[in-house]
N, C-alpha and C positions, 0 to 999 in steps of 0.2 A: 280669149287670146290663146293660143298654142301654145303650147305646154313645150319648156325648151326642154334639151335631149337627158340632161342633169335629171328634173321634175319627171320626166320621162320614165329615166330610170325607178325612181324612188316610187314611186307607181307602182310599175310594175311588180320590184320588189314588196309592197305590202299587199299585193293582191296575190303574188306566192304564197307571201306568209299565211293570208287570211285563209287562203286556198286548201295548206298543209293543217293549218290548226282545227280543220271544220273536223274530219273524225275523230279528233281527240275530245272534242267535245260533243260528241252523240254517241251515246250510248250507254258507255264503262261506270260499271257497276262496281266500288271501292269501297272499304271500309276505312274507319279513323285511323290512324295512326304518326310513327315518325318520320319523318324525314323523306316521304315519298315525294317524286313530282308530279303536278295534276296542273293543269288546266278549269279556268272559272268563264262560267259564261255569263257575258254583259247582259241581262235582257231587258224587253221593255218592263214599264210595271204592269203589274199583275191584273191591277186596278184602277181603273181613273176616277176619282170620285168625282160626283157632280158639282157643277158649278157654286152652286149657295153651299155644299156641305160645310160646316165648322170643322175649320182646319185647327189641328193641336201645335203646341212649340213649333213642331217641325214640319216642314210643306212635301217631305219626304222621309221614307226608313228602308234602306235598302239589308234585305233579307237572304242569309245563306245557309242551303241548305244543300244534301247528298240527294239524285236520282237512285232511292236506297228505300227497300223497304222499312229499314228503320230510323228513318224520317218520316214516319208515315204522319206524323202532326202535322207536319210543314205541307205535305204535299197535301192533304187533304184542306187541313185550315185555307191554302191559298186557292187550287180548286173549288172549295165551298163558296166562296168569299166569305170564310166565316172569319179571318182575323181581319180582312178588310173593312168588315161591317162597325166594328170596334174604332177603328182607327178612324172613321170620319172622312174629311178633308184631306188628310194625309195619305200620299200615295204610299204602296208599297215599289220597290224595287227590287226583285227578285234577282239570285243570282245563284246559279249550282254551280258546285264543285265536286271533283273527287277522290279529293284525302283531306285530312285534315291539317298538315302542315300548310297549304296554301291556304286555305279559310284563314287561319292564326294570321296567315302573312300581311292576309288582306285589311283584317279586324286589326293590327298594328298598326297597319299602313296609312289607315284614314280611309280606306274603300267602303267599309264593310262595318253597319252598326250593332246590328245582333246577328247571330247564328245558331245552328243547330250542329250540334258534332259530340264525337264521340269521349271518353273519360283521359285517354290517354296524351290526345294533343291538348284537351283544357291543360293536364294538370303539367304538362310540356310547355307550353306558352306560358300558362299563369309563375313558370319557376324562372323560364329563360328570362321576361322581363322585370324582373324581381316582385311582384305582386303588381304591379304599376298598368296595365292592359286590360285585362279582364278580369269577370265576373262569372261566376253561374248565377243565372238568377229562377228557372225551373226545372226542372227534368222533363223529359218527351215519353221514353220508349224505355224497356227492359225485356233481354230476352232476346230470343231472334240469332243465337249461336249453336252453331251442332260439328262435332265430331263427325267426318261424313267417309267412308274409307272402300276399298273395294271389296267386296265379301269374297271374293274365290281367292283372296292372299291373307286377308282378314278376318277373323270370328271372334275375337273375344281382346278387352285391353292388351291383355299381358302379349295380344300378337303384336302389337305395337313397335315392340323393341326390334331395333334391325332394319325399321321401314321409312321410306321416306314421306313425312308429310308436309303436307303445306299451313304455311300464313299468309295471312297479306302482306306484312313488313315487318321488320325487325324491330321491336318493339313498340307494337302497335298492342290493341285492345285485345285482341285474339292471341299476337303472339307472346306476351306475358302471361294468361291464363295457360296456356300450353304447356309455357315453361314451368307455368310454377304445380301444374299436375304431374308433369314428368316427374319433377321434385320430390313428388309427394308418391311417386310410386318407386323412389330410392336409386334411378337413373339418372344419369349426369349426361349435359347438354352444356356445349361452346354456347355462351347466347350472346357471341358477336359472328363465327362462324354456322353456328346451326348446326356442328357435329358433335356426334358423341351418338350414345344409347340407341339416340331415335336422330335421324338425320331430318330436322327440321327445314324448308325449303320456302325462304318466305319469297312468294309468287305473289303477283299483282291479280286482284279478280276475277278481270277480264282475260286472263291466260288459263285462270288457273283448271275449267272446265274443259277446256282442249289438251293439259298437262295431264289431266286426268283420265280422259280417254286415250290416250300415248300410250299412257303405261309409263311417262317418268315421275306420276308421286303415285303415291300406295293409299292417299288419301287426304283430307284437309279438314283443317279448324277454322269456319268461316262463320261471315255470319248470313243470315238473307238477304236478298236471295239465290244466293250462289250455293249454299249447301241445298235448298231445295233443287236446283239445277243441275248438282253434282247427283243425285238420286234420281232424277228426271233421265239421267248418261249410265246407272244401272249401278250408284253405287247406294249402300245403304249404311241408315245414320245408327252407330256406335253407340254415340253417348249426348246428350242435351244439355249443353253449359248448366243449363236453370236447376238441373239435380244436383250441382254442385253449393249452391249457396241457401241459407238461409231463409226460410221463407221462400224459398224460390225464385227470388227478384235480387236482378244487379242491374248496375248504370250501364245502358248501352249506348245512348242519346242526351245528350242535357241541352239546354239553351245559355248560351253566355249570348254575353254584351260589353263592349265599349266601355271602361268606363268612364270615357268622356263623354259619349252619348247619352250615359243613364244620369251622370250629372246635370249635364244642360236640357235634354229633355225626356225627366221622368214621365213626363205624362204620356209621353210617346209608348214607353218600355209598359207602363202597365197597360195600355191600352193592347196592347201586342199578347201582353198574357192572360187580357179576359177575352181574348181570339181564342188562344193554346188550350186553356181551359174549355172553353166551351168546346173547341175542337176534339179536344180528347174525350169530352160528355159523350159529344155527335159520334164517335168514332165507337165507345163501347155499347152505347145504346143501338146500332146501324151497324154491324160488323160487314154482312153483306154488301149493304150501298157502301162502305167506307171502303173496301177493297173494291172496289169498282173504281170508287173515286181515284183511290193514290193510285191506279193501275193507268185510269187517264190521266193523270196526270204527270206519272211515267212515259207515257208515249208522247205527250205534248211536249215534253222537256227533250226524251231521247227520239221521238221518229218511231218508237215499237214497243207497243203494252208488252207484258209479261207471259207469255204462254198460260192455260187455267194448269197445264200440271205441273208447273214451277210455282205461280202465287195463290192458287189453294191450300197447298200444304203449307207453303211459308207465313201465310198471314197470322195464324191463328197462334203462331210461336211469341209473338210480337204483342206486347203487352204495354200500350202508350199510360203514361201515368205521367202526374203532375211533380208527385213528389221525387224529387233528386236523388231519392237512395244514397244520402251522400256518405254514410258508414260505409257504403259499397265501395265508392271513390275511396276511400282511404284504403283500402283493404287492396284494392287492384296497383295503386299506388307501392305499398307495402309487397308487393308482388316484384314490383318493377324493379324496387332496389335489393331485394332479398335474390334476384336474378342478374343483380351487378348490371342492368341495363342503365338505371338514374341512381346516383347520389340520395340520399335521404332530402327530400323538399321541405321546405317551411308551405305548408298550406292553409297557415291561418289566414283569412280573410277572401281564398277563395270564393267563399258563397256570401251572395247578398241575397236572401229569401222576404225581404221586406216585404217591396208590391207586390210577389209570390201570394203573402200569405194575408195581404188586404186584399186580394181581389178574392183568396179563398174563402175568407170569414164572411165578406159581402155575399158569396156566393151560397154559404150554409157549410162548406166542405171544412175537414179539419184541418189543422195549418199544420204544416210539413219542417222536420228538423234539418240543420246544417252541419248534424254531427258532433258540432264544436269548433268545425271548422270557417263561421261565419267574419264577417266584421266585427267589430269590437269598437 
């Protein structure tokens, strides 16, 4: 029947919309943080399991992750089919995003059963709905941050002072660490404005490489692959978050989940993390074929793999690991409020390392700690 001119209209209008929202979702390369706005792409699943396979609780698990090299678990595991191969009968449902306030939104909302995202909206979400939403239940990645600035106005830290650099967002994972180094080099920064000492400039990712060629930032604290990018446009890297911390390793990437999903179907949640795991085995054993992988599967998600002189250098920064570094999360945490960004959080019971660390010991690996910040 003909569509009357009302229906007409409404048409029209969502084929504008559908129209306007397509390059927002191809391409842009984000990191975690607060309060930014991002766009999620619906897609199909990833996998269809065959007919006979043994389906678990759930006939579906719809999965989110960043077009970001550190995701590189997610893209690879769903590439491989190696989390699919675990899960059986159960499809996956993939969806990208990129920031991490929408992912939370989603994972609140009922969209979105596990994810992949960064330390600063977990531990943002896990405070805003007073413990009641999520979970971490693995780690992914560590690593994969650099200091990246323009060498003919910069040479040394101490040039720092006086210059404008970039974040991704105002109190994101990168822009807390920033702050809390300025800190520590006895400089004082607005951290609602961005002024003071060092004029902080938090820029979206996707801008922030052409801000950088302008000549309106002097530099950025990103993570990959956009600091490989920034060096790829002739700037060169400063400083490597990773010399900052102990051991070398902090939380870039963790996995939460639902915890209404991990209640009604656990068997779903660990089936997903003898995926991650094995994924991360494949990933450090395969470094070569692994960046091949996450790079197709950058292009299948955004339309355009990586350049090799942006994810050659970027990949090797990027260090996928099981275990959550969750001493890290407190300490980046501890960051956040010592920078008058959050309030002091209750973050007991963030982590539920349980099927974490039954799929470990099944697996022969050592089991990974929560800190103290677990269920109780």
């Amino acid at each position: 029947m003909p569509a009357t001119g009302t229906t007409a209209r409404k048409t029209l209008r969502r084929s504008v919309v559908a129209a306007a929202a397509l390059p927002l979702l191809i391409g842009g390369l984000a990191s975690c943080g607060y309060g930014s706005q991002a766009k999620k792409d619906d897609a199909k699943p990833a996998a269809v399991p065959a007919a006979d396979a043994k389906k678990l609780s759930a006939s579906e698990v719809r999965i989110g992750y960043f077009p970001n090299l550190t995701h590189a678990t997610a893209l690879v595991g769903l590439q491989e089919g190696l989390i699919a191969k675990e899960l059986g009968g159960t499809a996956i449902k993939p969806q990208t995003f990129n920031a991490g306030p929408s992912e939370i939104e989603a994972l609140n909302g009922g969209s979105l059963d596990i994810g992949f995202i960064g330390p600063s909206p977990s531990i943002n979400g896990y405070v805003k709905s007073k413990g009641q939403n999520l979970r971490i239940i693995s780690g992914s990645a560590s690593g994969g941050v650099k200091l990246v600035v323009n060498p003919d106005k910069i040479k040394t830290l101490d040039d720092l002072k006086g210059k404008k650099i970039a974040t991704p967002q105002k109190g994101n994972t990168q822009d807390v660490a920033f702050l809390n180094w300025i800190s520590s080099k006895g400089w004082s920064v607005d951290p609602e404005s961005g002024k003071g000492d060092v004029s902080v400039v938090r820029t979206d990712n996707k801008v922030t490489p052409d801000a950088f060629k302008q000549g309106s930032i002097d530099g950025a604290w990103v993570p990959e692959p956009t600091a490989s990018k920034l060096v790829s446009d002739g700037g060169s890297v400063l400083l490597d978050e990773t010399s900052l911390w102990p051991d070398k390793k902090f939380v870039i990437t963790n996995v939460i989940v639902s915890q209404k999903f991990l209640k009604e179907h656990a068997d779903v949640v660990e089936a997903v993390l003898k995926g991650t795991v094995k994924t991360n085995e494949w990933i450090n054993a395969n470094p070569e074929k692994a960046k091949a992988s996450a790079n197709a599967k950058l292009a299948a998600d955004g339309g355009k793999p990586l350049d090799a002189k942006v994810i050659d250098p970027a990949w090797p920064s990027i260090l996928v690991t099981d275990d959550p570094l969750a001493g890290t999360l407190k300490t980046e945490s501890d960051w956040a409020v010592k920078a008058k960004l959050i309030e002091q959080p209750d973050l007991t019971g963030i982590y539920d390392l349980t099927l974490l660390n039954k799929v470990l010991k099944a697996a022969g690996k050592p089991e990974v700690s929560d800190a103290g910040l677990g269920v109780k």
